[in-house]
NURO-541210 format. One record per residue: x, z, y of N, C-alpha, C in turn; residue in one letter; residue number from 0. Coordinates in steps of 0.1 Angstrom, whole numbers, always signed. Atoms other than C-alpha are relative to their C-alpha. Layout:
N
{n_u X | n_w Z | n_v Y | ca_u X | ca_w Z | ca_v Y | c_u X | c_w Z | c_v Y | res A | n NUM}
...
This chain:
174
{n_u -11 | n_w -1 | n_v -9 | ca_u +1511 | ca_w +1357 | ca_v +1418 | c_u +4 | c_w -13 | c_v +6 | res X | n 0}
{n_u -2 | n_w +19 | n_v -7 | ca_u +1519 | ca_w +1320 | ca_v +1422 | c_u -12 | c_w -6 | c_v +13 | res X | n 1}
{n_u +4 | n_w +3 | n_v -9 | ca_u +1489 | ca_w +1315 | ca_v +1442 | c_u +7 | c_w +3 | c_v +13 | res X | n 2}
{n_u -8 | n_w -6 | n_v -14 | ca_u +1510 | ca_w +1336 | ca_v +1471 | c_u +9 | c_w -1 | c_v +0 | res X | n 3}
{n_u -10 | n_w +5 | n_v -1 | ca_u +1541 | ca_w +1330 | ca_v +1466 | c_u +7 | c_w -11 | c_v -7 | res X | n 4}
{n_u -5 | n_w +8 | n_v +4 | ca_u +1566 | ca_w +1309 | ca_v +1460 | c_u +3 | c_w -9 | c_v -12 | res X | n 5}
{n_u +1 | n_w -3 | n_v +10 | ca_u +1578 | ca_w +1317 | ca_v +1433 | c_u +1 | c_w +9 | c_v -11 | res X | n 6}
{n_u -3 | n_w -14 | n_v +8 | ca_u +1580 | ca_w +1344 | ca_v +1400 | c_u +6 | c_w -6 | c_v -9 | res X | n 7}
{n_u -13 | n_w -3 | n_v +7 | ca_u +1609 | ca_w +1356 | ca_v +1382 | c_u -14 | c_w +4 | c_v -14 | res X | n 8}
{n_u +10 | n_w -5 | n_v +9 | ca_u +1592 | ca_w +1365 | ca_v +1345 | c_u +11 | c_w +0 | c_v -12 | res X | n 9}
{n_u -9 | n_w -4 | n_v +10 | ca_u +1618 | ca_w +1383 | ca_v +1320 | c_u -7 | c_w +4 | c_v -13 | res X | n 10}
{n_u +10 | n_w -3 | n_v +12 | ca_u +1608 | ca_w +1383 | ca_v +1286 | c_u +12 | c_w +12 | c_v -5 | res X | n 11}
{n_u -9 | n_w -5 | n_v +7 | ca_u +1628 | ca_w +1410 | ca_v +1264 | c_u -3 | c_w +9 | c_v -13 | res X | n 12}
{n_u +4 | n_w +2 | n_v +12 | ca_u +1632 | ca_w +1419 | ca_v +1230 | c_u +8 | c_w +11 | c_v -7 | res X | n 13}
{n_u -5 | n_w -13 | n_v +7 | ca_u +1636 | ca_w +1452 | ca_v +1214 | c_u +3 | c_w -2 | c_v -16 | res X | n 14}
{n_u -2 | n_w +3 | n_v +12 | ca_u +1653 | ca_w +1451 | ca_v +1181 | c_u -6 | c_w +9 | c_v -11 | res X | n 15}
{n_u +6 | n_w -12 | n_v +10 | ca_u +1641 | ca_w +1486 | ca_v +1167 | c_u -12 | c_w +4 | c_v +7 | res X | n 16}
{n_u +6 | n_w -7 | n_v -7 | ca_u +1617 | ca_w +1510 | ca_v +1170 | c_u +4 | c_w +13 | c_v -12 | res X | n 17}
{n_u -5 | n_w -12 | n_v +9 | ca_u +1631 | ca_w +1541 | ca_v +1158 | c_u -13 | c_w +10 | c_v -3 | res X | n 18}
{n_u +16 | n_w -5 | n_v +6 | ca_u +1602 | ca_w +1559 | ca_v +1138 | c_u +4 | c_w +15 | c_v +4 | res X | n 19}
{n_u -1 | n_w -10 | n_v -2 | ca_u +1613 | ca_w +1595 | ca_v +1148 | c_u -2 | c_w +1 | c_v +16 | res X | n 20}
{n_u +7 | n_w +3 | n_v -7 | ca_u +1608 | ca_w +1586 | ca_v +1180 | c_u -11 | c_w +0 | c_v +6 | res X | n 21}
{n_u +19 | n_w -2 | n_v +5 | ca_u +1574 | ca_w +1570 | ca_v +1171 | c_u -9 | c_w +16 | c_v +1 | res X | n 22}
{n_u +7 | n_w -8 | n_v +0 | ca_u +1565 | ca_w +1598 | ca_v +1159 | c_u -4 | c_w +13 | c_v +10 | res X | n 23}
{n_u +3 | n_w -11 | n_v -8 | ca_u +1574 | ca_w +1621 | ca_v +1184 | c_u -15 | c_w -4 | c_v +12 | res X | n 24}
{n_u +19 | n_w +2 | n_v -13 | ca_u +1546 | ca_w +1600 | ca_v +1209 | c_u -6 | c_w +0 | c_v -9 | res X | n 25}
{n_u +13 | n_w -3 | n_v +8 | ca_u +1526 | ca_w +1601 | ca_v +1182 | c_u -12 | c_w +9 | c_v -4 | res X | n 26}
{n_u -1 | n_w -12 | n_v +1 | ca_u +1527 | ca_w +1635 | ca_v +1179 | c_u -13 | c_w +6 | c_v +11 | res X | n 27}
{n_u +4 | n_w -6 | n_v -12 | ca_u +1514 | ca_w +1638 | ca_v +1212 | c_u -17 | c_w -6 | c_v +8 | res X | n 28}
{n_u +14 | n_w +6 | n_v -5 | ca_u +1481 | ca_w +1616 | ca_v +1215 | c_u -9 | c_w +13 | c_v -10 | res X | n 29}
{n_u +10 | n_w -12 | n_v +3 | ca_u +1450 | ca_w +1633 | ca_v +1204 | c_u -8 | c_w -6 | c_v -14 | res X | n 30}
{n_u +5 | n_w +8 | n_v +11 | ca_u +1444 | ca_w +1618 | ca_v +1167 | c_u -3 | c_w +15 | c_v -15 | res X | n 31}
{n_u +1 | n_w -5 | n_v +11 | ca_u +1434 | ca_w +1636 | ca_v +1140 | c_u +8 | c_w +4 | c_v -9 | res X | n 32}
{n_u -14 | n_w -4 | n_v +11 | ca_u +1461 | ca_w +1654 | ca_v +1113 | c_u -1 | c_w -5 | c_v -10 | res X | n 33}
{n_u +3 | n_w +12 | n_v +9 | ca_u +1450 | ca_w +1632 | ca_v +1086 | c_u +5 | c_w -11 | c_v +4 | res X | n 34}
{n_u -9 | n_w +16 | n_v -8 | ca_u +1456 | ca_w +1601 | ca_v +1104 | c_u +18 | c_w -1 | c_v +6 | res X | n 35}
{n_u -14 | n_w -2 | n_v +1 | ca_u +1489 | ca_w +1614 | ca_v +1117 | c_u +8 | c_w +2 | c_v -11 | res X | n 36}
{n_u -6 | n_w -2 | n_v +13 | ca_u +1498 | ca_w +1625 | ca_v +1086 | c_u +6 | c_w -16 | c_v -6 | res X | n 37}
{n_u -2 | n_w +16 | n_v +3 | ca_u +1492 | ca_w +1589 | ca_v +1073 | c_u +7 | c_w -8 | c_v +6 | res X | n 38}
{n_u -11 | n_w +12 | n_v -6 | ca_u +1511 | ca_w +1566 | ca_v +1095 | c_u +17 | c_w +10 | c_v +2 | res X | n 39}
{n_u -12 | n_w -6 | n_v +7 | ca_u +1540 | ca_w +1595 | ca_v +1089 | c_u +4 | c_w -3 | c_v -11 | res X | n 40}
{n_u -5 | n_w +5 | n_v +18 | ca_u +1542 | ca_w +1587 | ca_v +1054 | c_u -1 | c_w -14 | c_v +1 | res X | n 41}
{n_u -6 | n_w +14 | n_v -3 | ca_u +1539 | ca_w +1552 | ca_v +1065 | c_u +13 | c_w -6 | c_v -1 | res X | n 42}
{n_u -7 | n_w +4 | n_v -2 | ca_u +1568 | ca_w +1550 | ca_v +1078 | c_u +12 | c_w +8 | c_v -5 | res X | n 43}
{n_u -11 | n_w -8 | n_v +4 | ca_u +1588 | ca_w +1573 | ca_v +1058 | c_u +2 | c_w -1 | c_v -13 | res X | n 44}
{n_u -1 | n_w +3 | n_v +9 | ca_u +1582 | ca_w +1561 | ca_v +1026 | c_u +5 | c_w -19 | c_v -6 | res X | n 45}
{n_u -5 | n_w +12 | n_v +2 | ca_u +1598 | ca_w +1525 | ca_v +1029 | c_u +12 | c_w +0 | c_v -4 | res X | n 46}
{n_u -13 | n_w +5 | n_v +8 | ca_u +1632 | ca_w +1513 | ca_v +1008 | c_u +2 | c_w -12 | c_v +5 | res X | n 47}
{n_u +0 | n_w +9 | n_v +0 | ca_u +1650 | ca_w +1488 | ca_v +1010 | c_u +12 | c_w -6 | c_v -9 | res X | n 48}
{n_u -16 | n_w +6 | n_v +6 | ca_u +1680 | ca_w +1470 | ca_v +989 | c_u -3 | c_w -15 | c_v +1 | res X | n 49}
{n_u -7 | n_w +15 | n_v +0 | ca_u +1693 | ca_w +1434 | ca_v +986 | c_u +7 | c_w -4 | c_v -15 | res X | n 50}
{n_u +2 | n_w +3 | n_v +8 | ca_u +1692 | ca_w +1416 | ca_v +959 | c_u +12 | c_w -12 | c_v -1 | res X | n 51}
{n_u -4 | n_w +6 | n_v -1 | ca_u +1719 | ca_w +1390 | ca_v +954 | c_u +7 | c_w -7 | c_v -13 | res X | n 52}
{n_u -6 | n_w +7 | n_v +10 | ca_u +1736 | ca_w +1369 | ca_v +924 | c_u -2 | c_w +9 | c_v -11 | res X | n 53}
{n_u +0 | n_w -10 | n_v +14 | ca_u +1720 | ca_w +1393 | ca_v +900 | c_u +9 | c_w +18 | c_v +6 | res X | n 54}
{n_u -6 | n_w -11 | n_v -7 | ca_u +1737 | ca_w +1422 | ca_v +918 | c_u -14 | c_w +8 | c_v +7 | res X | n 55}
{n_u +12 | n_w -8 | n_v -8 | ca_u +1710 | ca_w +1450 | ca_v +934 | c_u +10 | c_w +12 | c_v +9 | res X | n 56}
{n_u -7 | n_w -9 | n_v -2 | ca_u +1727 | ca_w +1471 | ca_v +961 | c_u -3 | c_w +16 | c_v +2 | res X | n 57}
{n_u +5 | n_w -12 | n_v -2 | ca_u +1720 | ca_w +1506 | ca_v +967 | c_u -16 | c_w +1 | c_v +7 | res X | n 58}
{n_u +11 | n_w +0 | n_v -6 | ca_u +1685 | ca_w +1516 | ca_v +975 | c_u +2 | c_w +12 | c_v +13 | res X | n 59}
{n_u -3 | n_w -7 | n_v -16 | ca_u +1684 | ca_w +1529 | ca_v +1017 | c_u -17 | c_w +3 | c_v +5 | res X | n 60}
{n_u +11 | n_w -5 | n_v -5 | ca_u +1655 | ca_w +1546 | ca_v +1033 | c_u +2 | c_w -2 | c_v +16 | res X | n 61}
{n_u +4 | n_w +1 | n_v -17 | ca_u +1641 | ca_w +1528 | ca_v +1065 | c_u -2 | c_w +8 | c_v +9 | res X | n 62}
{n_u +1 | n_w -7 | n_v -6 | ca_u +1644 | ca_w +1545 | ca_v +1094 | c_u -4 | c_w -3 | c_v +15 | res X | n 63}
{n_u +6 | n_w +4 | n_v -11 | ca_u +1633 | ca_w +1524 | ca_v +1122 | c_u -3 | c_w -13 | c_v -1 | res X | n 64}
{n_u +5 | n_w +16 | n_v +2 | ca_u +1620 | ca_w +1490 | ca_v +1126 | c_u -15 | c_w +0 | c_v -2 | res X | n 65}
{n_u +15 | n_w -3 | n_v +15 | ca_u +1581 | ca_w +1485 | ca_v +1116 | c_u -3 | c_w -11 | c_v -8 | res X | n 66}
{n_u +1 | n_w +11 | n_v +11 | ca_u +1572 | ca_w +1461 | ca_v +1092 | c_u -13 | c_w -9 | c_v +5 | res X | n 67}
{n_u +4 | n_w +9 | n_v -3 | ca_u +1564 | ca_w +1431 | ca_v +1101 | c_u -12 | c_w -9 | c_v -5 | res X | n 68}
{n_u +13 | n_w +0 | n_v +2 | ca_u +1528 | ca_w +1420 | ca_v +1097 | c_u -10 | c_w +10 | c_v -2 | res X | n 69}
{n_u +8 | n_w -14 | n_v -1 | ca_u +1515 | ca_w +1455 | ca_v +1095 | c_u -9 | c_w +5 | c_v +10 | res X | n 70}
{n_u +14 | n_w -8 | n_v -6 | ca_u +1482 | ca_w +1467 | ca_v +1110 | c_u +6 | c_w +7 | c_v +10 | res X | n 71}
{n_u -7 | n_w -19 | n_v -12 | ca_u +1506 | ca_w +1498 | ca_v +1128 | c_u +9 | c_w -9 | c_v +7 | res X | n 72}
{n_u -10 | n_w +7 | n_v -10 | ca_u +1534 | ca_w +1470 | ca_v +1142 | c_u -3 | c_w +6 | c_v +14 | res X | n 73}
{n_u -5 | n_w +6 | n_v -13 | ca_u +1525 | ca_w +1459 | ca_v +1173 | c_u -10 | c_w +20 | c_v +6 | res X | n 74}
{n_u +1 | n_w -15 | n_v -10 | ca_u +1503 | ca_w +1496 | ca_v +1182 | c_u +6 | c_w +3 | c_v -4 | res X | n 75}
{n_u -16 | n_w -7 | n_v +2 | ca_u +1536 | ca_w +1515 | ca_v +1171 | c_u +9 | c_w -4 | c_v +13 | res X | n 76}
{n_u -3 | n_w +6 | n_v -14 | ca_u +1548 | ca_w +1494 | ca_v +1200 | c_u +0 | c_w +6 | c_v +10 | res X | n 77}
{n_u +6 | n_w -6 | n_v -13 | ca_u +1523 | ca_w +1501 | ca_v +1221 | c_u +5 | c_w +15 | c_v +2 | res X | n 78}
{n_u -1 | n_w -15 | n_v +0 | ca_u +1526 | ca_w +1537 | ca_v +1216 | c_u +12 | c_w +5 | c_v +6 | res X | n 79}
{n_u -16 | n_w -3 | n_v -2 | ca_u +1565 | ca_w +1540 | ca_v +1219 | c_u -2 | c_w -5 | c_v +14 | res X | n 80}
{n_u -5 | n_w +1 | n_v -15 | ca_u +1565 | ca_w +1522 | ca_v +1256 | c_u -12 | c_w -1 | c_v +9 | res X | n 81}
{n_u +9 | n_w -6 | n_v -9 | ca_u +1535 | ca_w +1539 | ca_v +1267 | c_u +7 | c_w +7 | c_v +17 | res X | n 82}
{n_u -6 | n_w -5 | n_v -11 | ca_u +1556 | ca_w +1557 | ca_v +1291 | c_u +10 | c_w -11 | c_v +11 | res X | n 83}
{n_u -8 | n_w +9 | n_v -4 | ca_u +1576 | ca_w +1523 | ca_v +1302 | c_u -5 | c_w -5 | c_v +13 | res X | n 84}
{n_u +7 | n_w +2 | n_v -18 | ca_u +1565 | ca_w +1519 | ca_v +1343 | c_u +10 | c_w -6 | c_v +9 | res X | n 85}
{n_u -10 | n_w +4 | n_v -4 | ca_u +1583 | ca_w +1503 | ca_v +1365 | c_u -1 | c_w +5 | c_v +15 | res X | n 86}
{n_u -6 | n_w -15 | n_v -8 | ca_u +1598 | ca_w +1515 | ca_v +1399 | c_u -6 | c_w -12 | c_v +12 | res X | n 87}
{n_u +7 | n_w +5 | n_v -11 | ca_u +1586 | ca_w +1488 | ca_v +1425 | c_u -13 | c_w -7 | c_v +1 | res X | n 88}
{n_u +15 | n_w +6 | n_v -4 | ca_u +1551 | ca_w +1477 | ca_v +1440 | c_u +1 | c_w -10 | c_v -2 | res X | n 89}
{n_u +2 | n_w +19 | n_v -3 | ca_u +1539 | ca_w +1443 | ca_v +1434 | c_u +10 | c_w -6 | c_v -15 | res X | n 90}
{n_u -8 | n_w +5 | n_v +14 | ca_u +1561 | ca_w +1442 | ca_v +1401 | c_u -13 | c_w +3 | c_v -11 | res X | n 91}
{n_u +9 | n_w -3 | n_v +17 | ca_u +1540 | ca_w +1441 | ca_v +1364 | c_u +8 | c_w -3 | c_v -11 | res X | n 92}
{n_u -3 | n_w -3 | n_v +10 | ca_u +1547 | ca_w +1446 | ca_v +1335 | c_u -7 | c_w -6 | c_v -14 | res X | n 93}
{n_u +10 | n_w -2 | n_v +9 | ca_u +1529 | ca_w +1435 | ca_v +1300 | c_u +9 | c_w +3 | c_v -14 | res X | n 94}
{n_u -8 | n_w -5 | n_v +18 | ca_u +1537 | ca_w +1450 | ca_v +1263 | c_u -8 | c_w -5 | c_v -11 | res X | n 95}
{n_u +4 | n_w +7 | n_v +13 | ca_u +1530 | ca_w +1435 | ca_v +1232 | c_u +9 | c_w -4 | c_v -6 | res X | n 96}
{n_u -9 | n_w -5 | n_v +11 | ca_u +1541 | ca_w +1443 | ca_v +1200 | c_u +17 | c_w +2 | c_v +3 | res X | n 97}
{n_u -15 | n_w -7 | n_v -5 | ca_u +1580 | ca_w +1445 | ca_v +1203 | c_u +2 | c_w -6 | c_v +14 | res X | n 98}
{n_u -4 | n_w +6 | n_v -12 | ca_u +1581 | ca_w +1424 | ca_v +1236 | c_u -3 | c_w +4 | c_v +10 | res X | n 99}
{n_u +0 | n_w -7 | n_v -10 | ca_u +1583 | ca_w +1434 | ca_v +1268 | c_u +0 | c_w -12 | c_v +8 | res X | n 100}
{n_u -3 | n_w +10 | n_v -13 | ca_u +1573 | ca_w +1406 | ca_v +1300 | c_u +0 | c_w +14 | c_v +13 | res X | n 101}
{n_u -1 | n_w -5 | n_v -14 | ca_u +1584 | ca_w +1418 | ca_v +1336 | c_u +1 | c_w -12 | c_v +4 | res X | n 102}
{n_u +6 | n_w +9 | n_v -13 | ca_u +1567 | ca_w +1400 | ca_v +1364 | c_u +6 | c_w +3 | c_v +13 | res X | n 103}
{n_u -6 | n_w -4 | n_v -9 | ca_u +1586 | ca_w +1404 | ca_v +1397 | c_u -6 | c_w -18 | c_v +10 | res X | n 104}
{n_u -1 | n_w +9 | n_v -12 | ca_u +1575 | ca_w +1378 | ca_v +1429 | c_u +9 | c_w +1 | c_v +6 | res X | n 105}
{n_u -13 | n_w +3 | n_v -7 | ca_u +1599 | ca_w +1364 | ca_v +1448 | c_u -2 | c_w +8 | c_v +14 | res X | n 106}
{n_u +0 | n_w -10 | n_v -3 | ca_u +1588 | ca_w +1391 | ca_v +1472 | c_u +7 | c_w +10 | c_v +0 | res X | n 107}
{n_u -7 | n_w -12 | n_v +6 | ca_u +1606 | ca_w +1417 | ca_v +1454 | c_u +11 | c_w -6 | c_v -8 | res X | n 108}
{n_u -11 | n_w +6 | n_v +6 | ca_u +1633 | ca_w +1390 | ca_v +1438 | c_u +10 | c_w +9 | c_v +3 | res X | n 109}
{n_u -5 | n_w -13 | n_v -5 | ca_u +1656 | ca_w +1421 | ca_v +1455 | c_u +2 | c_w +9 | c_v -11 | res X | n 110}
{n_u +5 | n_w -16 | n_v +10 | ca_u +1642 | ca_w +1450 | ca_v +1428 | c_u +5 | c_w -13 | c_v -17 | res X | n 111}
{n_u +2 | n_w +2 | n_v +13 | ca_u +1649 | ca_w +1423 | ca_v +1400 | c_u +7 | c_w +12 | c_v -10 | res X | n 112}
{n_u -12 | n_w -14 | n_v +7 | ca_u +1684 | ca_w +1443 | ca_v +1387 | c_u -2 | c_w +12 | c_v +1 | res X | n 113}
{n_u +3 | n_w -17 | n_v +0 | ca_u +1673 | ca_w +1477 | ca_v +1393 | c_u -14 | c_w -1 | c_v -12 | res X | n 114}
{n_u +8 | n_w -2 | n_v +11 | ca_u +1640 | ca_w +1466 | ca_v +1370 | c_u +5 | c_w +0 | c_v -14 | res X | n 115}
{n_u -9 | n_w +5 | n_v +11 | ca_u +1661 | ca_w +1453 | ca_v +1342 | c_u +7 | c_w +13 | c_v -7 | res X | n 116}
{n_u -12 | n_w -11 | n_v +1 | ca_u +1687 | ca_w +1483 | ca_v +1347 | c_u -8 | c_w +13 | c_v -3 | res X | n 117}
{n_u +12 | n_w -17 | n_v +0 | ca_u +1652 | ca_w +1510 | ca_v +1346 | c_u -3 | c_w -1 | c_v -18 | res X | n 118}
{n_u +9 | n_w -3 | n_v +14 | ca_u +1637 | ca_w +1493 | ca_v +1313 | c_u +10 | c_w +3 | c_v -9 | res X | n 119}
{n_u -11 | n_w -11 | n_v +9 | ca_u +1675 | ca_w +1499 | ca_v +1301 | c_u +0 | c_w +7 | c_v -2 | res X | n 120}
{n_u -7 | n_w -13 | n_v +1 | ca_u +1679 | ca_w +1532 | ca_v +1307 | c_u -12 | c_w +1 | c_v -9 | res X | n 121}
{n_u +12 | n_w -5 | n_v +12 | ca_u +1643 | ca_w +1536 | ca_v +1293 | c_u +3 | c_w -1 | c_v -16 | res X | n 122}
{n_u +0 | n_w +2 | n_v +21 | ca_u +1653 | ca_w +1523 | ca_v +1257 | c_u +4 | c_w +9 | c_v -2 | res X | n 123}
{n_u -11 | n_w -11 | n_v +5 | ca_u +1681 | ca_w +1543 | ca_v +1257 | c_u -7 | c_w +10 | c_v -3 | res X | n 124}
{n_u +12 | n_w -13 | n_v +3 | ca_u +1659 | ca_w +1573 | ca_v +1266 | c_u -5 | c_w +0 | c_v -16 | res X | n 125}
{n_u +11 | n_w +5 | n_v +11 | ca_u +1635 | ca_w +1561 | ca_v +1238 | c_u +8 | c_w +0 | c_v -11 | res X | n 126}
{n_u -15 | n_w +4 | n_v +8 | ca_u +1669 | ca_w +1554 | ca_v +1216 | c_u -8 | c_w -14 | c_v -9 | res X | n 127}
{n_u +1 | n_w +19 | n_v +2 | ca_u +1656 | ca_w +1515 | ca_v +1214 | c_u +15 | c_w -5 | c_v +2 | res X | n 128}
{n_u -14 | n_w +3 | n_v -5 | ca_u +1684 | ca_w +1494 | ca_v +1218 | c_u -5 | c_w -20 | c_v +4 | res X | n 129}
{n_u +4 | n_w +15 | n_v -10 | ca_u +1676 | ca_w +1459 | ca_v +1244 | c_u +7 | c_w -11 | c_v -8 | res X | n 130}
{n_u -7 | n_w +9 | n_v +4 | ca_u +1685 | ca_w +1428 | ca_v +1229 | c_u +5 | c_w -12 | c_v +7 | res X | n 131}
{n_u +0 | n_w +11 | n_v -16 | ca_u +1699 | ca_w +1410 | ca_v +1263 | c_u +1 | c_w -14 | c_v -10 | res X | n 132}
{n_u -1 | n_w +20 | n_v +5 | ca_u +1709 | ca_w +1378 | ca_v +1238 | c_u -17 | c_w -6 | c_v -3 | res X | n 133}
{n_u +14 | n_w +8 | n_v +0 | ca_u +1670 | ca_w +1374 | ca_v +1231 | c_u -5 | c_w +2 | c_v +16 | res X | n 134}
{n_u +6 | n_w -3 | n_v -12 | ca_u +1665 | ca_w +1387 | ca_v +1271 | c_u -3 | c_w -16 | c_v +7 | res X | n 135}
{n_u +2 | n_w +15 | n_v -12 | ca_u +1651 | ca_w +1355 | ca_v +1292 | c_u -2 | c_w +2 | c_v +15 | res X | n 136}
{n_u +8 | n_w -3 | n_v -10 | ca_u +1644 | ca_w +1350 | ca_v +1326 | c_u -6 | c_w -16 | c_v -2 | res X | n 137}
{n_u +8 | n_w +15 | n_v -2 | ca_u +1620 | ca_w +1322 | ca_v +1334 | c_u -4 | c_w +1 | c_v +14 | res X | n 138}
{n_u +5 | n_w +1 | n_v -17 | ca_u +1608 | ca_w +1311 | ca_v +1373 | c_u -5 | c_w -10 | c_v -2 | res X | n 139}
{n_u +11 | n_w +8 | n_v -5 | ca_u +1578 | ca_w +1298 | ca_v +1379 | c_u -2 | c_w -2 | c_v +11 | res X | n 140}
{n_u +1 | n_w +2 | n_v -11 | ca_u +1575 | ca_w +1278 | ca_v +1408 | c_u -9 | c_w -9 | c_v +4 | res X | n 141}
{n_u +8 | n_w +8 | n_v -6 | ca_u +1548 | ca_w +1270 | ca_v +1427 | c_u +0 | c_w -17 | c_v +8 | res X | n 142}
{n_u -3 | n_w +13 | n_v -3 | ca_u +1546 | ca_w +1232 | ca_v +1434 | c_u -11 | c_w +0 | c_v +11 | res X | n 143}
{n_u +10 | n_w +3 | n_v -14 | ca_u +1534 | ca_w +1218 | ca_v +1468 | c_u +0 | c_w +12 | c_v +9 | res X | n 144}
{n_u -2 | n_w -10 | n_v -8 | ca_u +1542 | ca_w +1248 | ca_v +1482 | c_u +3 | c_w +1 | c_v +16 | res X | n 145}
{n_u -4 | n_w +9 | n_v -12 | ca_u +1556 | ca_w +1228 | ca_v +1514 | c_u +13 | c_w +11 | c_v +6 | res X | n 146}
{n_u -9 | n_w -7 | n_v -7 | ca_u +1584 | ca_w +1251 | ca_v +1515 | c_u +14 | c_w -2 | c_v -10 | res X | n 147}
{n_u -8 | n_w +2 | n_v +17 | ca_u +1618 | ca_w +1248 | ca_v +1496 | c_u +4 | c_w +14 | c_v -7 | res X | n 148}
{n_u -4 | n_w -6 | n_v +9 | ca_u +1626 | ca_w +1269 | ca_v +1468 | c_u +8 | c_w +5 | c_v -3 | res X | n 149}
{n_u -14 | n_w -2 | n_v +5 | ca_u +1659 | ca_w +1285 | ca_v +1462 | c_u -1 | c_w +11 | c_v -3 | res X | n 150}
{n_u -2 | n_w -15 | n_v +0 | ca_u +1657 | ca_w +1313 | ca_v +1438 | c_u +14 | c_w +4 | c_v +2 | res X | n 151}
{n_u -13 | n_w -11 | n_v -1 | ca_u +1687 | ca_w +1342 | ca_v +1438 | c_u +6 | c_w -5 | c_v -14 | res X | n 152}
{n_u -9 | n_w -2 | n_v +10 | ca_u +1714 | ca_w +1335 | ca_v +1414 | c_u -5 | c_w +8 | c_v -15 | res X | n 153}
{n_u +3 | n_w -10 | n_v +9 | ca_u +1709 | ca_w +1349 | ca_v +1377 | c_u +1 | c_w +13 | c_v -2 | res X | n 154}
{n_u -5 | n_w -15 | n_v +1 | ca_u +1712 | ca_w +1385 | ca_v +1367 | c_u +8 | c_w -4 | c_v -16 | res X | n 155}
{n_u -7 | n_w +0 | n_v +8 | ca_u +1741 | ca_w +1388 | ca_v +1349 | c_u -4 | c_w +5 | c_v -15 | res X | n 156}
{n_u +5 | n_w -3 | n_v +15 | ca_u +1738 | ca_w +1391 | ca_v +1309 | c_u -12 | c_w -5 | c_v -4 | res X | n 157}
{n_u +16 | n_w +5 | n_v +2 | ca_u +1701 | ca_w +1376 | ca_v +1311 | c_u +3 | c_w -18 | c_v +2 | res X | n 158}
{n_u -3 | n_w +15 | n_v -3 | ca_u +1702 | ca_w +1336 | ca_v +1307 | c_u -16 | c_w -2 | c_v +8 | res X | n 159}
{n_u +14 | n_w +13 | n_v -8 | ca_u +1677 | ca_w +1314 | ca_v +1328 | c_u +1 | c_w -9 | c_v -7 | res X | n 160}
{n_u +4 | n_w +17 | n_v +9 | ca_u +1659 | ca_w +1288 | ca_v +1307 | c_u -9 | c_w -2 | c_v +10 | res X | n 161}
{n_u +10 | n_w +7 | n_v -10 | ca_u +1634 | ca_w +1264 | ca_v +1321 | c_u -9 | c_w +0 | c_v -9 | res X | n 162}
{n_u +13 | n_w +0 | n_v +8 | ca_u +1609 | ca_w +1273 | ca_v +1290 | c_u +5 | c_w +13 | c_v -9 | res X | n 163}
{n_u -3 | n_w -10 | n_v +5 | ca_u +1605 | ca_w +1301 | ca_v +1269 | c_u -12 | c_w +1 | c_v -8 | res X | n 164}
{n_u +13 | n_w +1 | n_v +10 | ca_u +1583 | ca_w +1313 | ca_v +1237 | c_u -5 | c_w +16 | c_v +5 | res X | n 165}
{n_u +10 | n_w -14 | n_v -2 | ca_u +1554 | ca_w +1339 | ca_v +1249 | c_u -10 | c_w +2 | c_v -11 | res X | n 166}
{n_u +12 | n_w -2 | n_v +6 | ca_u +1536 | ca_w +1354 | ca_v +1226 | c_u -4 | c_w -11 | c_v -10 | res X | n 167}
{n_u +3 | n_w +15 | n_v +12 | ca_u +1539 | ca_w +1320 | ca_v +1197 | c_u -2 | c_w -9 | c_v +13 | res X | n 168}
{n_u +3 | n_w +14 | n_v -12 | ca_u +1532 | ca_w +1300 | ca_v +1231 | c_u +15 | c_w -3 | c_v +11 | res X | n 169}
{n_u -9 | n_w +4 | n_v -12 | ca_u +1557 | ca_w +1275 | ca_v +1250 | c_u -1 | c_w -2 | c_v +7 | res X | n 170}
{n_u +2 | n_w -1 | n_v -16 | ca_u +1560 | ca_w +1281 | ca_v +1285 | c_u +11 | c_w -9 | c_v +9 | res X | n 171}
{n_u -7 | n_w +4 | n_v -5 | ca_u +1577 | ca_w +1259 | ca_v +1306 | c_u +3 | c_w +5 | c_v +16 | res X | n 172}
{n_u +2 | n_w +0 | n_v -13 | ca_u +1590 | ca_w +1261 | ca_v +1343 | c_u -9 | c_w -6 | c_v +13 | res X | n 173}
């Protein structure tokens, strides 16, 4: 995108759950074998958890969303859940991996940012995710040499603008 324009807006955001009933319901719905469904059902329905503290143990609680972190099913559990996650204007992208969500918007469509933001909202909700705007970023990449000046649009409210950000274990700068 930077080759053509100016420059891109690129919101990273960061889903705190992933509710396993949910899950399962898209799960439900690909075309996998009842064995294998079965198994990543009991996966995720057979986890505890308590807390352990000065000799104290508190009550044992049965996980009910979240997936466990290092697990083989993570990041596709992910995938699966915001299979249906599209976004509403041309020339906008999207990428998913594991719980993160990047939205690509050119300064083209810098316009459609709020209404993208305000779509992948409503989506969680749908989904019953719940967005984590305090991990939400935006980052703008701007083309240098461009021979033109620059002046993005004001932030979108609740989303901070940094001038670097972590993708994927990698630091990104402006």
């Amino acid at each position: 995108m930077l080759s053509t324009d100016q420059y891109v807006h690129v919101f990273t955001k960061a889903f705190d759950i992933v509710r396993h009933e949910t899950l399962m319901s898209k799960m439900a719905q690909l075309n996998i074998p009842d064995n294998i469904y079965n198994w990543i059902k009991a996966f995720f329905e057979q986890h505890f958890h308590c807390t352990r503290y000065a000799g104290e143990c508190s009550t044992v609680a049965a996980v009910k969303s979240s997936v466990i972190q290092g697990s083989g099913l993570g990041p596709a559990s992910f995938i699966v859940t915001a299979v249906d996650l599209h976004l509403t204007t041309p020339g906008n992208r999207i990428f998913k991996f594991a719980d993160d969500t990047y939205l690509v918007v050119p300064v083209a469509n810098s316009s459609s940012r709020l209404d993208e933001v305000f779509h992948v909202e409503a989506w969680a909700s749908r989904n019953n995710l719940r967005l984590n705007q305090t991990k939400s970023k935006e980052l703008i990449f701007i083309r240098e040499k461009c021979g033109q000046s620059s002046h993005p649009p004001p932030s979108c409210p609740n989303i901070e603008r940094v001038s670097c950000a972590k993708v994927l274990g990698i630091t990104l700068n402006d």
